[in-house]
N, CA, C and O atoms as a Tinker XYZ file with bonds, in Angstrom:
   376  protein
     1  N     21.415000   -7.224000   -5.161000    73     2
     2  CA    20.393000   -6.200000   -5.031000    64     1     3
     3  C     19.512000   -6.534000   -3.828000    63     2     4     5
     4  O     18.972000   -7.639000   -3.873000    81     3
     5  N     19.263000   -5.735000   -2.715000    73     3     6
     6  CA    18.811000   -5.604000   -1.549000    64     5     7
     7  C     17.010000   -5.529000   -2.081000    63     6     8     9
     8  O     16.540000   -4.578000   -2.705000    81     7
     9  N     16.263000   -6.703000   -1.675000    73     7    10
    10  CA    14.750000   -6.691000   -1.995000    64     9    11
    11  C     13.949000   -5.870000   -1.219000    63    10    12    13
    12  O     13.960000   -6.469000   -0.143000    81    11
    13  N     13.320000   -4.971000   -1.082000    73    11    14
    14  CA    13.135000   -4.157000   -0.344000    64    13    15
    15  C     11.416000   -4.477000    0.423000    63    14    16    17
    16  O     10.575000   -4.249000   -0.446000    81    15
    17  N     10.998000   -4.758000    1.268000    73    15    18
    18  CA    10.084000   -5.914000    2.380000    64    17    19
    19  C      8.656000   -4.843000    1.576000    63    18    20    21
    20  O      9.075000   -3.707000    1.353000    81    19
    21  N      7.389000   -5.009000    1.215000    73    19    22
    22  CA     6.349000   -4.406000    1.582000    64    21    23
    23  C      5.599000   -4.473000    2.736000    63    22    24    25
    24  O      5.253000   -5.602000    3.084000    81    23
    25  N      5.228000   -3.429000    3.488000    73    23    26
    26  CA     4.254000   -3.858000    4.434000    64    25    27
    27  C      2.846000   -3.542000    3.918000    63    26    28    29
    28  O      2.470000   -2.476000    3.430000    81    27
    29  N      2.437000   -4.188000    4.031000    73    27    30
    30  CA     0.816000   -4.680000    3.440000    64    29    31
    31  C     -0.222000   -4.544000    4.617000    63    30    32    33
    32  O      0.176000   -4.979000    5.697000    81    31
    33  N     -1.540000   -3.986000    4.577000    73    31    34
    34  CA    -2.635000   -4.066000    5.040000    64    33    35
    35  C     -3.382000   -4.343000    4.544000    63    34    36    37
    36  O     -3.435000   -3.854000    3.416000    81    35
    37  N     -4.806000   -5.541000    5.037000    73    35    38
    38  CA    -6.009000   -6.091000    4.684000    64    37    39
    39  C     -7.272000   -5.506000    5.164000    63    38    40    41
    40  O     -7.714000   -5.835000    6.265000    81    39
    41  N     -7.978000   -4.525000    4.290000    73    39    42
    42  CA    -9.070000   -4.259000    4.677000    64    41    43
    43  C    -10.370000   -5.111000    4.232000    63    42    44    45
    44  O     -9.869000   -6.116000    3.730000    81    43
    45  N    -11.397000   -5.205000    4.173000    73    43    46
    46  CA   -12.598000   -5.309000    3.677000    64    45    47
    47  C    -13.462000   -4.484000    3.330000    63    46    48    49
    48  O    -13.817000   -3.514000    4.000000    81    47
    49  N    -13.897000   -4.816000    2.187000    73    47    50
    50  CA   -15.057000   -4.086000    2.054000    64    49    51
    51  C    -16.451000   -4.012000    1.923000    63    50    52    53
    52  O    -16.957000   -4.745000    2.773000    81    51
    53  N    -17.479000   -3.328000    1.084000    73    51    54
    54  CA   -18.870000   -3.605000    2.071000    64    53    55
    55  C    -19.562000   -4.836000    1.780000    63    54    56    57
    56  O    -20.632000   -5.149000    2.302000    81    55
    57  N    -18.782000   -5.690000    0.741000    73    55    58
    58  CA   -19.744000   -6.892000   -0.089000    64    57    59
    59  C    -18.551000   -7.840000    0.618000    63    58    60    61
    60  O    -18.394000   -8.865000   -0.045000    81    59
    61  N    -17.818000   -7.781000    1.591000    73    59    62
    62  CA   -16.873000   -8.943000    2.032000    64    61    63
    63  C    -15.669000   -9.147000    1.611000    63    62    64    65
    64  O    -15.098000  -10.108000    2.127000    81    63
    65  N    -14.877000   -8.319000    0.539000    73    63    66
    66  CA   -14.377000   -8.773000   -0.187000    64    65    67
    67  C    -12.711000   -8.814000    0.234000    63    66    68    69
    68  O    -13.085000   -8.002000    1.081000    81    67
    69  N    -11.549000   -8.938000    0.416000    73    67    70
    70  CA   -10.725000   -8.437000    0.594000    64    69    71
    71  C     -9.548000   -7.818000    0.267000    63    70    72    73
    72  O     -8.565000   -8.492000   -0.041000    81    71
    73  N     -9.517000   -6.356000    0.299000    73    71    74
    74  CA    -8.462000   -5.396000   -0.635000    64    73    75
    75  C     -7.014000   -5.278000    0.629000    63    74    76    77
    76  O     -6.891000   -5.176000    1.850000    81    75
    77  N     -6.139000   -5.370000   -0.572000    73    75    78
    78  CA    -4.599000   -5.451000    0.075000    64    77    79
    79  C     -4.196000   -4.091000   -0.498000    63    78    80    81
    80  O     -4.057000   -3.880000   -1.703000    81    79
    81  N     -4.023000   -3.195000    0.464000    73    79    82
    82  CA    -2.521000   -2.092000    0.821000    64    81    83
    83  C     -1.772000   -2.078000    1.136000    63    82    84    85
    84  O     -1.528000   -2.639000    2.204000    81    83
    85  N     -0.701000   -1.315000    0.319000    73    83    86
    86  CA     0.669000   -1.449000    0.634000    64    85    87
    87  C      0.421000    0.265000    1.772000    63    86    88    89
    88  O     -0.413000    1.162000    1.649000    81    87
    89  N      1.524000    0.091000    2.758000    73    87    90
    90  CA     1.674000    1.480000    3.020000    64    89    91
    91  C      2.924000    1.793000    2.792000    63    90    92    93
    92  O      3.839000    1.261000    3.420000    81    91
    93  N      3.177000    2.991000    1.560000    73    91    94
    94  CA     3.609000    3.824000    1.413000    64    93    95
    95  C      4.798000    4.865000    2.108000    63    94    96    97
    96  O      5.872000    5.252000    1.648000    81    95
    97  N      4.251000    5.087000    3.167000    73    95    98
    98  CA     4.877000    6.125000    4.077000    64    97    99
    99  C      3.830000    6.064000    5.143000    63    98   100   101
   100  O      2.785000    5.413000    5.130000    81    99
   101  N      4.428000    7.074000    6.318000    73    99   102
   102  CA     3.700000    7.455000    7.561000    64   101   103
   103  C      4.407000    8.684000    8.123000    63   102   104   105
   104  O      5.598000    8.892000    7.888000    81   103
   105  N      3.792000    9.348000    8.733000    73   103   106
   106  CA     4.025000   11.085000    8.872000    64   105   107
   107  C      3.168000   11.077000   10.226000    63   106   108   109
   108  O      2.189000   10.400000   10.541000    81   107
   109  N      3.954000   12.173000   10.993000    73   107   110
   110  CA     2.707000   12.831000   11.982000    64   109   111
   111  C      2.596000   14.344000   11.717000    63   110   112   113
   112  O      3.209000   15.260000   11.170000    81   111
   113  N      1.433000   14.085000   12.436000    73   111   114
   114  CA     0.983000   15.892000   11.737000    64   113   115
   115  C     -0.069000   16.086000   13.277000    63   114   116   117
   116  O     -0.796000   15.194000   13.714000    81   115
   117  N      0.091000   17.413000   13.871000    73   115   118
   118  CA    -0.927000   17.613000   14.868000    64   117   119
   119  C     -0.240000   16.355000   15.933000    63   118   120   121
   120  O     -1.206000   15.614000   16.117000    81   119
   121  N      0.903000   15.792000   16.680000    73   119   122
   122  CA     0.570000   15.022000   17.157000    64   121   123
   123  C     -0.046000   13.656000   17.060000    63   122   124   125
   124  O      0.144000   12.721000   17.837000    81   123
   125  N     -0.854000   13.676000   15.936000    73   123   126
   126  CA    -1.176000   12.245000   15.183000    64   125   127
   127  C     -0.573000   11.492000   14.047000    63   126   128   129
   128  O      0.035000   11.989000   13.099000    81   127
   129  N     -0.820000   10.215000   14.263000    73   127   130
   130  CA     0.139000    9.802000   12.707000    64   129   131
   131  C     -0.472000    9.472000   11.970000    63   130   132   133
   132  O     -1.638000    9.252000   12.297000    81   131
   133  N     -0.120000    9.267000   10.731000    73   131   134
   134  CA    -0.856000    8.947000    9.443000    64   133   135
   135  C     -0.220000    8.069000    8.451000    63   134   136   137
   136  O      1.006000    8.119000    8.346000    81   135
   137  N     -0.780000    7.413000    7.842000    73   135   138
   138  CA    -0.212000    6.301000    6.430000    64   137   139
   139  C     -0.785000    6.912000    5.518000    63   138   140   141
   140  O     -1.663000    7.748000    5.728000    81   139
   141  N     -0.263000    6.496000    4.100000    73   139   142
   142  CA    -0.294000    6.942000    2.759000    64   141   143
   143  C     -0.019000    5.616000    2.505000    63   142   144   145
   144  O      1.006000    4.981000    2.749000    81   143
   145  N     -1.317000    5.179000    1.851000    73   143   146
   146  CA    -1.566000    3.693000    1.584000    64   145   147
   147  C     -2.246000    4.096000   -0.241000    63   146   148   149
   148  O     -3.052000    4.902000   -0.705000    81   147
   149  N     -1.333000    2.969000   -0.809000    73   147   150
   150  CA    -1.978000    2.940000   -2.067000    64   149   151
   151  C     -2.529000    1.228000   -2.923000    63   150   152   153
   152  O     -1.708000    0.350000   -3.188000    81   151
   153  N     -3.310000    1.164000   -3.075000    73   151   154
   154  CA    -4.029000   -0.738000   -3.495000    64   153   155
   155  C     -3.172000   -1.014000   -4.357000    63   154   156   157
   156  O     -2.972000   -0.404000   -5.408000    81   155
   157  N     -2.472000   -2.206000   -3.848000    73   155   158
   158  CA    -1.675000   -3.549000   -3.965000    64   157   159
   159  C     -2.304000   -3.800000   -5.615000    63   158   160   161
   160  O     -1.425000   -3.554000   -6.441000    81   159
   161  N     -3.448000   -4.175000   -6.156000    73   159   162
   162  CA    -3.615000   -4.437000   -7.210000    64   161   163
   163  C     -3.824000   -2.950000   -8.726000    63   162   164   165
   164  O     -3.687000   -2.918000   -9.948000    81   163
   165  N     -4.129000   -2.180000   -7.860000    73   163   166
   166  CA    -4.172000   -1.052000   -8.713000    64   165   167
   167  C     -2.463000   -0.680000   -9.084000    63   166   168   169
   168  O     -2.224000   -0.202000  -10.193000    81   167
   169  N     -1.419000   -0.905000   -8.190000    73   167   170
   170  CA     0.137000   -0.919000   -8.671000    64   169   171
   171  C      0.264000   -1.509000   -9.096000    63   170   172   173
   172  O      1.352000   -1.247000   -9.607000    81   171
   173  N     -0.132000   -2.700000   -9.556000    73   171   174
   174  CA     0.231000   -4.189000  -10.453000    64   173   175
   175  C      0.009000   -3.810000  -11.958000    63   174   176   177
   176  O      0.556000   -4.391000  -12.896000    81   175
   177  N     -1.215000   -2.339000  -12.112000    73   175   178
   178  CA    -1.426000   -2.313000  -13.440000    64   177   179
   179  C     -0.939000   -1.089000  -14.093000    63   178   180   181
   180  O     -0.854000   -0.892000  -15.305000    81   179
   181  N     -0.560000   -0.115000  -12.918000    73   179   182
   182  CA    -0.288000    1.578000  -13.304000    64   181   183
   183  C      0.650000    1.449000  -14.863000    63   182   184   185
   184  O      1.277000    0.453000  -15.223000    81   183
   185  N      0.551000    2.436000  -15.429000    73   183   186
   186  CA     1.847000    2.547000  -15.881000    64   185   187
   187  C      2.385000    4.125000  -15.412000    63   186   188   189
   188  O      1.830000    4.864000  -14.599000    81   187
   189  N      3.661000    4.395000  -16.199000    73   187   190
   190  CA     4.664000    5.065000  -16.186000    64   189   191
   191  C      3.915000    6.818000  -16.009000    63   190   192   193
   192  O      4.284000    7.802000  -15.368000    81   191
   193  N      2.928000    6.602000  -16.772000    73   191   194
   194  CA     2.418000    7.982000  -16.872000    64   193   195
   195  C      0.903000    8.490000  -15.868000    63   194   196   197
   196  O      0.416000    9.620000  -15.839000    81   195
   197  N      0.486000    7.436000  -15.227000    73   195   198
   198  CA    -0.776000    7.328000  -14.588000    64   197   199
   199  C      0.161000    7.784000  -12.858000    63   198   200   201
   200  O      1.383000    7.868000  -12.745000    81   199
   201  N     -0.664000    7.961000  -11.951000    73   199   202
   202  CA    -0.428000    7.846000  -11.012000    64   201   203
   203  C     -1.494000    7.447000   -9.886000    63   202   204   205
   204  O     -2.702000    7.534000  -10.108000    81   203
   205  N     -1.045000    7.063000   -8.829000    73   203   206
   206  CA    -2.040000    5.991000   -8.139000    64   205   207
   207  C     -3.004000    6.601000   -7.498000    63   206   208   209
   208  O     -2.850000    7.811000   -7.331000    81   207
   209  N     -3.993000    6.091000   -7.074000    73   207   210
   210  CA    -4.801000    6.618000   -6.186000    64   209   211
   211  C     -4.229000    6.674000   -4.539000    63   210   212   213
   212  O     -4.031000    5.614000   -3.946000    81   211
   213  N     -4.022000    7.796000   -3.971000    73   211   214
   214  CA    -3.865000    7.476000   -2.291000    64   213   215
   215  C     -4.677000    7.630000   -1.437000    63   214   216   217
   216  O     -5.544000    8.503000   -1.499000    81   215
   217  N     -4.511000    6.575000   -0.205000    73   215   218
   218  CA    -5.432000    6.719000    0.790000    64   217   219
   219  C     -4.962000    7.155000    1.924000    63   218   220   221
   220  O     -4.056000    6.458000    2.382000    81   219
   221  N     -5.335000    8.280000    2.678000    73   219   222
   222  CA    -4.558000    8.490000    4.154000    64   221   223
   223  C     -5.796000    8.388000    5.107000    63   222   224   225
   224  O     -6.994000    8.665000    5.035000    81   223
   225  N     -4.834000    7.792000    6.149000    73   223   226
   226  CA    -6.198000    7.222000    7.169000    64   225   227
   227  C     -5.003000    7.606000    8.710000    63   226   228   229
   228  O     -3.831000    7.621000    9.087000    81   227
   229  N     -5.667000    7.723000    8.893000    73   227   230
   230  CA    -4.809000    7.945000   10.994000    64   229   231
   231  C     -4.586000    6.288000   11.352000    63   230   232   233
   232  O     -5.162000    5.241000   11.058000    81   231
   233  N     -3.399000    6.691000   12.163000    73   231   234
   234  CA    -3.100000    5.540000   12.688000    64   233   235
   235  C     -3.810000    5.671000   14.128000    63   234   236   237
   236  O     -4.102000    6.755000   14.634000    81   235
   237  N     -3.985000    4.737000   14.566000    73   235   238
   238  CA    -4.499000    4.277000   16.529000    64   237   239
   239  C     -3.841000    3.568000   16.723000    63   238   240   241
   240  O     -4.205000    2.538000   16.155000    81   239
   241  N     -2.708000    3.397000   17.397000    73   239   242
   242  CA    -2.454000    2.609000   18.469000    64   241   243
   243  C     -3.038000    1.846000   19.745000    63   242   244   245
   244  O     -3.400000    2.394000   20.787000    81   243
   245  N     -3.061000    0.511000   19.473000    73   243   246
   246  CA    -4.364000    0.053000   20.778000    64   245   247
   247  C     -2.820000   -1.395000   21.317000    63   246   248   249
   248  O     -2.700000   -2.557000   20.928000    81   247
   249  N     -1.967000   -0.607000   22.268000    73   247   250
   250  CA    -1.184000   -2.033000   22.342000    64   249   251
   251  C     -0.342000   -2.212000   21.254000    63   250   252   253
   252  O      0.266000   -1.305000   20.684000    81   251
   253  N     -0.301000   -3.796000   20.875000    73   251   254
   254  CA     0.441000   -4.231000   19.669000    64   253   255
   255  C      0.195000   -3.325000   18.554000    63   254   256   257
   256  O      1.044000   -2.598000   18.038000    81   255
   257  N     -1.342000   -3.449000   18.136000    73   255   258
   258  CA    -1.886000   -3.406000   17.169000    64   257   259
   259  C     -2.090000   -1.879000   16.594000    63   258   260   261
   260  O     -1.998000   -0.820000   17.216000    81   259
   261  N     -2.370000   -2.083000   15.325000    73   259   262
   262  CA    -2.768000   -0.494000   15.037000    64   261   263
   263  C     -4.049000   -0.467000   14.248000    63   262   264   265
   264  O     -4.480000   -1.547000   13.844000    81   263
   265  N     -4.672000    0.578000   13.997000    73   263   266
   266  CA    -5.999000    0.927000   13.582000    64   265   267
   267  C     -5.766000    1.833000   12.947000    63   266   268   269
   268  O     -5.192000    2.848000   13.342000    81   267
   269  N     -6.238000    1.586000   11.681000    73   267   270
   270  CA    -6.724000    2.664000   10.584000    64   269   271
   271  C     -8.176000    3.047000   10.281000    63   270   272   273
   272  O     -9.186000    2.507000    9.830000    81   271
   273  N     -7.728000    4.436000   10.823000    73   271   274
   274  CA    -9.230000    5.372000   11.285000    64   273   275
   275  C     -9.367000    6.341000    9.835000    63   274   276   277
   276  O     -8.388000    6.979000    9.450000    81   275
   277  N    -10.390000    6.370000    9.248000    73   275   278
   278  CA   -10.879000    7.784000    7.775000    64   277   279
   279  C    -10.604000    8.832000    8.704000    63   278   280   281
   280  O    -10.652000    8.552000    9.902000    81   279
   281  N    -10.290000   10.125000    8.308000    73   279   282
   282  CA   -10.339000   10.999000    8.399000    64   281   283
   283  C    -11.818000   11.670000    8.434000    63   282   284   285
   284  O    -12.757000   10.874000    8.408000    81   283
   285  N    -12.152000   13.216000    8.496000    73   283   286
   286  CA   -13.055000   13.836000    8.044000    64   285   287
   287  C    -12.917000   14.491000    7.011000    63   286   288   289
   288  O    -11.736000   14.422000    6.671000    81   287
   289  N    -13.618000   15.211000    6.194000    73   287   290
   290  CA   -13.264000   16.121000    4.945000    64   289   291
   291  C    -12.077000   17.392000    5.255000    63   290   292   293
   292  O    -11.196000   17.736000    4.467000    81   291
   293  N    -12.317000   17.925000    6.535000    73   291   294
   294  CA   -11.476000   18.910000    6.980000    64   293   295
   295  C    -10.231000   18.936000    7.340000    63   294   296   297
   296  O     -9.269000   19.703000    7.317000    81   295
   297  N    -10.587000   17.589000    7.777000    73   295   298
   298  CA    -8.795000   17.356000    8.308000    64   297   299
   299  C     -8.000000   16.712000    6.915000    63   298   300   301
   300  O     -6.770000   16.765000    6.878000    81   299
   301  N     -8.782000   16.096000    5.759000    73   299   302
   302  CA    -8.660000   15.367000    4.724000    64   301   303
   303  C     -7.633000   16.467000    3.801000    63   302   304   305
   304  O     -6.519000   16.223000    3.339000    81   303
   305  N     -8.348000   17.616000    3.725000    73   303   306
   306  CA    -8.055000   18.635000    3.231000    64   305   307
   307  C     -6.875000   19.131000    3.618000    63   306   308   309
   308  O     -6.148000   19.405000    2.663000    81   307
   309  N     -6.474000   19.321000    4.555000    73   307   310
   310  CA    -5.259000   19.640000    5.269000    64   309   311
   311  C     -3.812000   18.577000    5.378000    63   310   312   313
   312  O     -2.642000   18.947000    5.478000    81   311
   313  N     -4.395000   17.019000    5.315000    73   311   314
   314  CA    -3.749000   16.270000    5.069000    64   313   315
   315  C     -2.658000   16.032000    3.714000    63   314   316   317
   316  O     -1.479000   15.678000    3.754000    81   315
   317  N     -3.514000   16.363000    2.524000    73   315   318
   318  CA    -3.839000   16.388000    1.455000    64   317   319
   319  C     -2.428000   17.450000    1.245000    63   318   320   321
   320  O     -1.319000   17.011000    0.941000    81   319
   321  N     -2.704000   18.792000    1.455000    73   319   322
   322  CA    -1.474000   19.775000    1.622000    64   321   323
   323  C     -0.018000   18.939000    1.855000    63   322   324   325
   324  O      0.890000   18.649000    1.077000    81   323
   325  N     -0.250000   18.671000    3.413000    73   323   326
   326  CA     0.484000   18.126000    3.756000    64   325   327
   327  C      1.584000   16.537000    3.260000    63   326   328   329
   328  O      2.626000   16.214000    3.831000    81   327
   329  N      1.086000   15.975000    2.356000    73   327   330
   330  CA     1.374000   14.979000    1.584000    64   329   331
   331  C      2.309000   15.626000    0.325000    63   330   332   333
   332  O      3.464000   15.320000    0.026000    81   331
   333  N      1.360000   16.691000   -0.352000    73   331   334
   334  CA     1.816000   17.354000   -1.471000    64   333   335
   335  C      3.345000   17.998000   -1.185000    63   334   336   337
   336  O      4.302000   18.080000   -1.955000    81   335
   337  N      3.178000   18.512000    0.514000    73   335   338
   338  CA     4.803000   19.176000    0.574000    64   337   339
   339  C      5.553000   18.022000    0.743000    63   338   340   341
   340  O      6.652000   18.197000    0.216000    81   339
   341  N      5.456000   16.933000    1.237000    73   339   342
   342  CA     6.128000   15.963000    1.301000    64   341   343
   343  C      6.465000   15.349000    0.236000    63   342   344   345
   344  O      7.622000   14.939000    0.331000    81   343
   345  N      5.760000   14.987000   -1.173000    73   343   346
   346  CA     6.426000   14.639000   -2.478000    64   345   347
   347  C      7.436000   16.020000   -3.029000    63   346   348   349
   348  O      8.114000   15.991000   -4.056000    81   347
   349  N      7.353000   17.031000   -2.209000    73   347   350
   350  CA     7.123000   18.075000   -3.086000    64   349   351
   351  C      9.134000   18.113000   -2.316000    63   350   352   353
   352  O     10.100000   18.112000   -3.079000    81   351
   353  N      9.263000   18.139000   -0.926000    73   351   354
   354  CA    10.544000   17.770000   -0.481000    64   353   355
   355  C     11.470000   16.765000   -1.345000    63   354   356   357
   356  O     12.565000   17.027000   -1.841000    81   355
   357  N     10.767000   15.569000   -1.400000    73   355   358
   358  CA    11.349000   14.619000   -1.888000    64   357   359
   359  C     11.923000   15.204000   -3.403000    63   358   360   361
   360  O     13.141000   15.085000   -3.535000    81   359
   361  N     11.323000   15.706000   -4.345000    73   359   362
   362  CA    12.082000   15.875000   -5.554000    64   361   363
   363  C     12.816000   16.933000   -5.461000    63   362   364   365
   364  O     13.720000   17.043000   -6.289000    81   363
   365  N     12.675000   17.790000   -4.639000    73   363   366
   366  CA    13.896000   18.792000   -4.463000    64   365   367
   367  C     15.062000   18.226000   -4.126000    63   366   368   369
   368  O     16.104000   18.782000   -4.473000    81   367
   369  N     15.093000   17.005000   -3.380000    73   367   370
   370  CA    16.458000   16.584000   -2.926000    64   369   371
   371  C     17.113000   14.895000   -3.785000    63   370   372   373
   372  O     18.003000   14.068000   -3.585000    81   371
   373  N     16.029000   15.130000   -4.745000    73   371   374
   374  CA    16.723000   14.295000   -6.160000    64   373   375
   375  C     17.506000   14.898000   -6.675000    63   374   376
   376  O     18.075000   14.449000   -7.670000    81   375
């Protein structure tokens, strides 16, 4: 059985602390790209019938590196759509 790699991101937050994301997926939309990141410890506890919280944030490219930028509410909103047709693909072609 082929183990399949997570890629993980480390953010912080406002008391120091440090939260691990997995990302999910990545999409462009508008020319920009985006991750669908969901917390590393909040999957450790889900069960079968819950579903996770997601986070989509823009990617930046600076060089090597990349940057995860929040959105605004407007574009959030539109994102949001956009995610939904994308699970929404995926089980059609189960």
């Amino acid at each position: 059985m082929e183990e399949e790699m997570m890629d993980i991101v480390v953010f912080e937050d406002e008391n120091g602390n440090e939260i691990e994301f997995e990302i999910q997926f990545s999409f462009e939309h508008k020319g920009e790209e985006y991750a669908v990141l969901t917390e590393v410890s909040e999957m450790e506890r889900i069960t079968e019938e819950d579903a996770p919280d997601l986070y989509i944030l823009r990617i930046v490219k600076n060089g090597d590196e990349e940057e995860f930028v929040a959105v605004d509410e407007d574009m959030m909103e539109e994102l949001i759509d956009v995610v939904e047709r994308i699970f929404e693909d995926e089980l059609e072609e189960e």
